[in-house]
MIDOSE-1310 file (N, C-alpha, C; in nm, 2 decimals, decimal comma, always signed):
residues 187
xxxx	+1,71/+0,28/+0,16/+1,64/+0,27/+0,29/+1,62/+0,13/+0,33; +1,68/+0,11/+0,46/+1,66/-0,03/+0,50/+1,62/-0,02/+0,68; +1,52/-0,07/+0,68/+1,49/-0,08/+0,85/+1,44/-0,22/+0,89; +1,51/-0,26/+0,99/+1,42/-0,37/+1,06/+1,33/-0,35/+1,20
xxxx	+1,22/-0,39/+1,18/+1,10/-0,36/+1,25/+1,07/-0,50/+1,32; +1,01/-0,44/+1,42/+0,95/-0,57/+1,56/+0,83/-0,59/+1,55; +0,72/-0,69/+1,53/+0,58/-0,70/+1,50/+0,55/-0,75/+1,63; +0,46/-0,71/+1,61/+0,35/-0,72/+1,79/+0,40/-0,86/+1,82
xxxx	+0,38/-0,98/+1,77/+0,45/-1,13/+1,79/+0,59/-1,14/+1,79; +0,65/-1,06/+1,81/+0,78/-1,05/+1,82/+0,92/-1,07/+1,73; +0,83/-1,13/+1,61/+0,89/-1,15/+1,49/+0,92/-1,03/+1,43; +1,12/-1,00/+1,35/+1,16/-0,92/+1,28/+1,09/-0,92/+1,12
xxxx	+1,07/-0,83/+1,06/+1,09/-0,80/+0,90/+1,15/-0,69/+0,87; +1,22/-0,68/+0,78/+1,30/-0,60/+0,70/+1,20/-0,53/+0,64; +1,20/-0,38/+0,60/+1,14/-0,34/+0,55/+1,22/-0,22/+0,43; +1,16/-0,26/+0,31/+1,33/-0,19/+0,23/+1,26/-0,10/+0,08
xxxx	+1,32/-0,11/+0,06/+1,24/-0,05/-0,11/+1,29/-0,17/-0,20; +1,15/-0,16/-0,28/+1,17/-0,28/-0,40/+1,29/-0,25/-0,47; +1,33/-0,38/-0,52/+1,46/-0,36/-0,66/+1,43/-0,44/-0,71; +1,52/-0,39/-0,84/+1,48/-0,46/-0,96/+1,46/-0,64/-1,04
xxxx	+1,58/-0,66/-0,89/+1,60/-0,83/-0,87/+1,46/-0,88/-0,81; +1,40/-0,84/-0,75/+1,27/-0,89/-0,65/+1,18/-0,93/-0,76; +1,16/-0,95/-0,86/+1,06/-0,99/-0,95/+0,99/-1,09/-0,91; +1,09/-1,23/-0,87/+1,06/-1,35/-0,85/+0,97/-1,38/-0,71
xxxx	+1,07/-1,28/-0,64/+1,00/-1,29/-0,45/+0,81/-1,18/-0,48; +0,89/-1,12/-0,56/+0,71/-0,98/-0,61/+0,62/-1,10/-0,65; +0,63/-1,19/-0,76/+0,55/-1,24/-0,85/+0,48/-1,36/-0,74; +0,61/-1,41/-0,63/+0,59/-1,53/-0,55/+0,46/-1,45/-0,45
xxxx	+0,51/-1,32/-0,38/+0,43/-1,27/-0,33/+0,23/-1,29/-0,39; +0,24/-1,24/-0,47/+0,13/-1,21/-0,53/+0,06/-1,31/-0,56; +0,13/-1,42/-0,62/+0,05/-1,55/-0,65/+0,00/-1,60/-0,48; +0,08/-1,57/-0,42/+0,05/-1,67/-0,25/-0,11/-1,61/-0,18
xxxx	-0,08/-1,43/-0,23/-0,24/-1,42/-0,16/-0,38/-1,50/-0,20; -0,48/-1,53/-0,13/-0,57/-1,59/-0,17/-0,63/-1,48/-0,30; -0,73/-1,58/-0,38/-0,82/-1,52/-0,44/-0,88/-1,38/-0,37; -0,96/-1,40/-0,28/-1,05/-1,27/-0,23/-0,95/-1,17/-0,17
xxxx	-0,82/-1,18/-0,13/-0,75/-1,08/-0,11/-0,71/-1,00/-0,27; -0,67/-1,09/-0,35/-0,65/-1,01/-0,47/-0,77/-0,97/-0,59; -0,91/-0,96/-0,51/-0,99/-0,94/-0,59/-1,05/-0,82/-0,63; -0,97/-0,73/-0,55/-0,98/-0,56/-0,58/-0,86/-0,48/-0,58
xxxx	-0,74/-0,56/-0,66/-0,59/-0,54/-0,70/-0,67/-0,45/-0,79; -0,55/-0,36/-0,82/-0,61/-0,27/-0,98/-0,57/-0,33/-1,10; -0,45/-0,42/-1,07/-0,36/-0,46/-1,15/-0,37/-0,60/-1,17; -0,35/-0,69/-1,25/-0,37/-0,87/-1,24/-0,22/-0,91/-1,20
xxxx	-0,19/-0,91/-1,10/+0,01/-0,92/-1,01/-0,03/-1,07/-1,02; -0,08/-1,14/-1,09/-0,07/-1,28/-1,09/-0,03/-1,30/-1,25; +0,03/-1,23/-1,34/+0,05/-1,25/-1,43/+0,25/-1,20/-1,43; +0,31/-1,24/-1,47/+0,48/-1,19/-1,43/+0,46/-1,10/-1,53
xxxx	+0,43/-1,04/-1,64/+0,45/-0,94/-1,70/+0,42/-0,81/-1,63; +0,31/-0,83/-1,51/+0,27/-0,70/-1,49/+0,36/-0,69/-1,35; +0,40/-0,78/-1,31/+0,47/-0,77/-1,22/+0,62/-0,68/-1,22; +0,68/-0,73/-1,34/+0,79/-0,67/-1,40/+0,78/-0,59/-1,43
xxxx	+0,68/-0,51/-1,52/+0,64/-0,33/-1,54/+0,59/-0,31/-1,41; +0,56/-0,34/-1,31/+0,52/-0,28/-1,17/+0,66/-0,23/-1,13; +0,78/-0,30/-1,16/+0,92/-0,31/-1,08/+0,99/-0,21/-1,16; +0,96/-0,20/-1,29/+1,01/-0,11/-1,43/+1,02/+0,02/-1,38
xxxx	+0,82/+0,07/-1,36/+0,80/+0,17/-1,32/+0,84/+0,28/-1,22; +0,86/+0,17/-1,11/+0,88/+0,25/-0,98/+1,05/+0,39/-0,96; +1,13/+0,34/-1,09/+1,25/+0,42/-1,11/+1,22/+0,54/-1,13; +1,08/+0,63/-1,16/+1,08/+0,77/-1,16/+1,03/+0,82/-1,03
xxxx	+1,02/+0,89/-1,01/+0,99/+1,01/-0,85/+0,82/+0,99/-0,85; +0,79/+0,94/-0,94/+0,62/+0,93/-0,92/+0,59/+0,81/-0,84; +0,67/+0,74/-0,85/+0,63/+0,60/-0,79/+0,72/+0,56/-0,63; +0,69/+0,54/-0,56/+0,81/+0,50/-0,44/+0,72/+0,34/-0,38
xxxx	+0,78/+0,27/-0,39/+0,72/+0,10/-0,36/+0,84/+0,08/-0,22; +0,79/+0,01/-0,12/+0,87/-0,04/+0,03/+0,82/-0,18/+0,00; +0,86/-0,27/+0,03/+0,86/-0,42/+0,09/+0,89/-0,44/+0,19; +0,85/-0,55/+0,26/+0,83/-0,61/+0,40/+0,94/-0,75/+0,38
xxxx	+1,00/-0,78/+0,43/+1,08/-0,92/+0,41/+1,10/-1,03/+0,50; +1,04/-1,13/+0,54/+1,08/-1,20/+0,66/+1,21/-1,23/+0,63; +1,19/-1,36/+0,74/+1,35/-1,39/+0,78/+1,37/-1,51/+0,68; +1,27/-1,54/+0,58/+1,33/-1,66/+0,46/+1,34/-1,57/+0,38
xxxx	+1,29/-1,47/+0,33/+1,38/-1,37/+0,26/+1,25/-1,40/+0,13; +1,11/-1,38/+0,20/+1,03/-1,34/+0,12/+0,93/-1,23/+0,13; +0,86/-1,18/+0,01/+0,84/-1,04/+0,03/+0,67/-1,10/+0,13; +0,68/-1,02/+0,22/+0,50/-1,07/+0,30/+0,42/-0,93/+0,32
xxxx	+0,51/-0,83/+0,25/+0,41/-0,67/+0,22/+0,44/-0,59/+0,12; +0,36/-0,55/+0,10/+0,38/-0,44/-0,04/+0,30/-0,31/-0,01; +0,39/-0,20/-0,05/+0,30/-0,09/-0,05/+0,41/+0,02/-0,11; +0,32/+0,11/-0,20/+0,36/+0,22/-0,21/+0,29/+0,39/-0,22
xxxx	+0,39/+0,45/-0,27/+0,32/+0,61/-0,28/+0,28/+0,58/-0,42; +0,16/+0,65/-0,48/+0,19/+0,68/-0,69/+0,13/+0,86/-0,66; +0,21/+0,92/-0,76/+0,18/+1,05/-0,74/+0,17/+1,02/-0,88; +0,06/+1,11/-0,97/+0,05/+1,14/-1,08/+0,16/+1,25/-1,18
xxxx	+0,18/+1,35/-1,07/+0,33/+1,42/-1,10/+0,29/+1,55/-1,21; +0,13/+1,55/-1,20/+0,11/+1,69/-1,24/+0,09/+1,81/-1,15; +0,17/+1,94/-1,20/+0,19/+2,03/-1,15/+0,09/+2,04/-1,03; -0,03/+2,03/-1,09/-0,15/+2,07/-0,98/-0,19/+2,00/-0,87
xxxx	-0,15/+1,88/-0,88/-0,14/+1,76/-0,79/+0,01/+1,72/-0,71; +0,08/+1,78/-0,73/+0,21/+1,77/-0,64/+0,22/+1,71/-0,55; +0,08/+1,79/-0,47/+0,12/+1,81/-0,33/+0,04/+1,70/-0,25; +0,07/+1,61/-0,35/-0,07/+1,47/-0,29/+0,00/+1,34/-0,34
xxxx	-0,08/+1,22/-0,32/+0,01/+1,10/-0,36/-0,13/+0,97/-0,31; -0,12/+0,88/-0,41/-0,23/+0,78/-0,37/-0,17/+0,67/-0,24; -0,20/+0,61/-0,17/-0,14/+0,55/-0,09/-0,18/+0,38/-0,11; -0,13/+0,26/-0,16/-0,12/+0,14/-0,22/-0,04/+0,06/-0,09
xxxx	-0,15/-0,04/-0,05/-0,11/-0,14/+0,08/-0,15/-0,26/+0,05; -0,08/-0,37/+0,07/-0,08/-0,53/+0,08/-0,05/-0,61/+0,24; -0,08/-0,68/+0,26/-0,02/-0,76/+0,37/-0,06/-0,92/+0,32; +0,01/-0,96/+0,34/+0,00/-1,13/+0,34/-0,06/-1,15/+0,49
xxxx	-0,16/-1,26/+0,40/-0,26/-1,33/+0,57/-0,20/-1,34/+0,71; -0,07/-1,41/+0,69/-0,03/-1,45/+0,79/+0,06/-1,35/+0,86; +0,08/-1,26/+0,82/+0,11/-1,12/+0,87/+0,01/-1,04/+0,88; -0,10/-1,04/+0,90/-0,24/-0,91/+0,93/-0,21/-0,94/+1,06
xxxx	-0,29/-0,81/+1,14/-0,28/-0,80/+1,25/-0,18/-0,82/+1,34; -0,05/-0,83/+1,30/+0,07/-0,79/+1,37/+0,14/-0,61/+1,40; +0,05/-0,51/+1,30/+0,07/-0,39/+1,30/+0,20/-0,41/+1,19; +0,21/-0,49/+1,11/+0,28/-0,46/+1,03/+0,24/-0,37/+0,89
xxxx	+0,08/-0,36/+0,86/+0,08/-0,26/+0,79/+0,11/-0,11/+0,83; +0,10/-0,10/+1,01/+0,08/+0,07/+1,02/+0,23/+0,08/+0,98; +0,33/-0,02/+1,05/+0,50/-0,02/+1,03/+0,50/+0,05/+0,87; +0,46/-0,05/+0,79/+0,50/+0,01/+0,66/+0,45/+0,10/+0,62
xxxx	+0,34/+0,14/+0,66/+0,24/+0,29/+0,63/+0,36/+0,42/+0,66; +0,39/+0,38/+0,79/+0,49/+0,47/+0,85/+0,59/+0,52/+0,76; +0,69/+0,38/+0,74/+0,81/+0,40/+0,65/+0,75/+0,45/+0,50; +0,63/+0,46/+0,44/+0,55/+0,53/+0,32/+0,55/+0,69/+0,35
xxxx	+0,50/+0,72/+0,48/+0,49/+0,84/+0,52/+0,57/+0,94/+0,52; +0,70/+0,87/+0,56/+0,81/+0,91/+0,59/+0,89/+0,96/+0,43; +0,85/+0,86/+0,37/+0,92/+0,87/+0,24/+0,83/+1,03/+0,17; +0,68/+0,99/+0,18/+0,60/+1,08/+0,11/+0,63/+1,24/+0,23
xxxx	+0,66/+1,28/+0,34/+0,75/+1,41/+0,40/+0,86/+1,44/+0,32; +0,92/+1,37/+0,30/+1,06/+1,39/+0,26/+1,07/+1,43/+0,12; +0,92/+1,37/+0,04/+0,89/+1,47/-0,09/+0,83/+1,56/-0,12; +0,77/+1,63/+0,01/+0,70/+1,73/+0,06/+0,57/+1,70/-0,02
xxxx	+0,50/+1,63/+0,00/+0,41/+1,59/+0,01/+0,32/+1,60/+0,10; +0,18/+1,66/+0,09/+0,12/+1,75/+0,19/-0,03/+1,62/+0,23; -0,06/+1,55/+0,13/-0,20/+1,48/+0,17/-0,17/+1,34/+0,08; -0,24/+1,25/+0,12/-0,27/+1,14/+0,08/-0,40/+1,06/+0,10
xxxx	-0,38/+1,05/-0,05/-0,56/+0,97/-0,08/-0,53/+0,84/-0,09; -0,68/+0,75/-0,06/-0,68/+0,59/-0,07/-0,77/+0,58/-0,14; -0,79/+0,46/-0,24/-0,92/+0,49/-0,31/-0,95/+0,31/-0,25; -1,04/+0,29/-0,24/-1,14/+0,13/-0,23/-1,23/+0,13/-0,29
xxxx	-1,27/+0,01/-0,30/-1,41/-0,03/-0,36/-1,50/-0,09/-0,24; -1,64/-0,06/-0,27/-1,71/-0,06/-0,12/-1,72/-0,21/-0,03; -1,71/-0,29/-0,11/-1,68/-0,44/-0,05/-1,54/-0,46/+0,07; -1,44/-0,37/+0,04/-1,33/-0,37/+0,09/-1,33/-0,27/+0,26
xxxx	-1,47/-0,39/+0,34/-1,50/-0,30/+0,42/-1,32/-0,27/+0,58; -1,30/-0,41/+0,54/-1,12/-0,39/+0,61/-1,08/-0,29/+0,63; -1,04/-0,30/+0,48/-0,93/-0,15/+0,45/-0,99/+0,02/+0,47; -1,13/+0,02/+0,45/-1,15/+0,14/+0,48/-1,18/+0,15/+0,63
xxxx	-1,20/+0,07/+0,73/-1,22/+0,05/+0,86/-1,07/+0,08/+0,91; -0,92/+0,02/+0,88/-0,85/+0,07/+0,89/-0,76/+0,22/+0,81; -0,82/+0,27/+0,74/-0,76/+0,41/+0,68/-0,87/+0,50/+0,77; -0,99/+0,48/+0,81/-1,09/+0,57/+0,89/-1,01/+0,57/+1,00
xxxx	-0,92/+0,50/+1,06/-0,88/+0,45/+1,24/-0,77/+0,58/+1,16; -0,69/+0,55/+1,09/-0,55/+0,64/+1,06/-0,56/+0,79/+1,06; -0,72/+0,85/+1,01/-0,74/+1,00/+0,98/-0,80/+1,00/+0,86; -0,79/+0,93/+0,75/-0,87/+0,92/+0,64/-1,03/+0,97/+0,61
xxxx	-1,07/+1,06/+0,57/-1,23/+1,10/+0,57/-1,26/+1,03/+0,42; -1,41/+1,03/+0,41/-1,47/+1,00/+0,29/-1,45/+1,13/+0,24; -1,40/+1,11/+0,09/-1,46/+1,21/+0,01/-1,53/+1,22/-0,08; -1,57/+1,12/-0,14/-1,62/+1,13/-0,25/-1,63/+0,98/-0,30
xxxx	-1,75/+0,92/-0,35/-1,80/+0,79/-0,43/-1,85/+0,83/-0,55; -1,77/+0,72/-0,60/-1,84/+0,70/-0,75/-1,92/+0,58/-0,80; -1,98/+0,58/-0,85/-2,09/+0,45/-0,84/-2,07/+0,37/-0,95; -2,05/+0,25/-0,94/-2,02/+0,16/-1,03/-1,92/+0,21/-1,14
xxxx	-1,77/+0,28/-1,09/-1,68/+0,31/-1,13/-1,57/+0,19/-1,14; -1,57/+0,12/-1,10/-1,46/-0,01/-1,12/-1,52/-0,12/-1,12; -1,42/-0,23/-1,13/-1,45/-0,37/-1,18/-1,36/-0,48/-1,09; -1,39/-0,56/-1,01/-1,31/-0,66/-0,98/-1,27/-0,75/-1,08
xxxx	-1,24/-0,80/-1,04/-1,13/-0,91/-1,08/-1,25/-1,03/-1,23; -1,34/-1,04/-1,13/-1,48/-1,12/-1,19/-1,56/-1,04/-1,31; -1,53/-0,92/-1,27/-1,61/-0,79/-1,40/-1,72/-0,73/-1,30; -1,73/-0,78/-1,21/-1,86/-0,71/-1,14/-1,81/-0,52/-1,09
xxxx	-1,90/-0,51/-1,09/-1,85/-0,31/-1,08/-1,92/-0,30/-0,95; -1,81/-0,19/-0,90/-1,85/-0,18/-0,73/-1,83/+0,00/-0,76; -1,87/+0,08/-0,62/-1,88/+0,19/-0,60/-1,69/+0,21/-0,58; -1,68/+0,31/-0,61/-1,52/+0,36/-0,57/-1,52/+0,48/-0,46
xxxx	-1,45/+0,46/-0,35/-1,51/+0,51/-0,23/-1,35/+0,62/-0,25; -1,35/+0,72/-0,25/-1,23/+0,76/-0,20/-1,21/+0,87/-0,09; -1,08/+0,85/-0,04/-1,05/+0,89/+0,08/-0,94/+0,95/+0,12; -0,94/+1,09/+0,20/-0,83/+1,17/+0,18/-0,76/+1,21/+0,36
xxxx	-0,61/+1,23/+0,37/-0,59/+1,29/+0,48/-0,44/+1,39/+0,46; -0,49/+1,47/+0,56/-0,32/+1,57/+0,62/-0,22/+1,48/+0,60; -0,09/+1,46/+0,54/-0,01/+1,35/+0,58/+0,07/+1,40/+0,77; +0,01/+1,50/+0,81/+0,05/+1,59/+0,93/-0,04/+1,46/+1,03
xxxx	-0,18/+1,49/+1,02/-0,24/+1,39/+1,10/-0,23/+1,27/+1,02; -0,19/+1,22/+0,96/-0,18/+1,11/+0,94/-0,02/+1,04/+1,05; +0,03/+1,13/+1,04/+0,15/+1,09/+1,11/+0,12/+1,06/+1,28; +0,06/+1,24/+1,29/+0,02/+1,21/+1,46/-0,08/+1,07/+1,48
xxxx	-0,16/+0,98/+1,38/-0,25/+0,87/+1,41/-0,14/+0,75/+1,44; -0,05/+0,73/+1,37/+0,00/+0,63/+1,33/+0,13/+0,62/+1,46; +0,14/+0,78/+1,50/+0,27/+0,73/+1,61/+0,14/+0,69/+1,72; +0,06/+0,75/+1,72/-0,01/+0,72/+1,85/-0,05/+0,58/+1,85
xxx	-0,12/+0,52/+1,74/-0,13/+0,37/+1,75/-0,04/+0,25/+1,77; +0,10/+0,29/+1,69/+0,21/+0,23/+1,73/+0,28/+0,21/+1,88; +0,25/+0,33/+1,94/+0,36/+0,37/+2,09/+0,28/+0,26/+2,17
């Protein structure tokens, strides 16, 4: 899957699925975000080992990762589907989004949300959850706009980056309305 997309500023990015070569452009990514953007990663992507089992992983059906690519031919988004891949959970998938600073607010995350969506239809996949931590008032301000409801907090269930424990907010939608949000915000 390879698509080139138009961002509100007029600027092209490629938006493709990771491979296995992208280690270097993944790891470059990751170190470039600021501190406070990567301070509620699940994962420490500033370390290249975890980067490389990030890239390992994604080869089974549980995992589907997209990148964003400008025109120097670096990654400036990340996002994927993770499905746990038990029977009883099939029909669902967690939904995992990045944007580099200087790409926010061009609608390049709804872009890649899209091409996620698309991918998670196509596996018949019925709902998608987001989980945050309650600091991360952004991201849940934008998955509320998409269709996303609260469902459920856990209180001092996670840890940033520093060790401090925040509430885990999570959040579920139709991937049906999720689609009708996302064409409508984009048209």
């Amino acid at each position: 899957m390879e698509k080139k997309v138009k961002l509100k500023d007029g600027a092209e990015v490629l938006i493709r699925e990771l491979k296995e070569d992208d280690v270097e452009r993944s790891f470059a990514f990751f170190q470039a975000l600021p501190p406070e953007d990567r301070m509620y990663l699940r994962n420490d992507v500033t370390q290249r080992e975890v980067v490389e089992e990030r890239i390992r992983k994604m080869g089974t059906e549980k995992i589907m990762r997209l990148v964003a690519i400008n025109g120097d031919g670096d990654i400036v988004a990340d996002g994927s589907l993770e499905s746990e891949g038990y029977r009883w959970k099939n029909h669902l998938t967690e939904l995992r989004l990045i944007v580099a600073r200087d790409f926010q607010r061009k609608a390049l995350g709804m872009l890649l949300a899209r091409e996620l969506y698309l991918l998670a239809t196509s596996k018949r996949v019925e709902e998608i959850i987001v989980k945050v931590m309650r600091p991360q008032k952004g991201a849940r301000k934008i998955v509320k706009r998409l269709g996303f409801k609260r469902e459920t907090v856990l209180p001092d269930y996670v840890q940033d980056v520093d060790g401090n424990k925040h509430d885990l907010i999570v959040m579920r939608c139709k991937l049906q309305d999720l689609m009708n949000e996302l064409e409508h915000y984009i048209s």
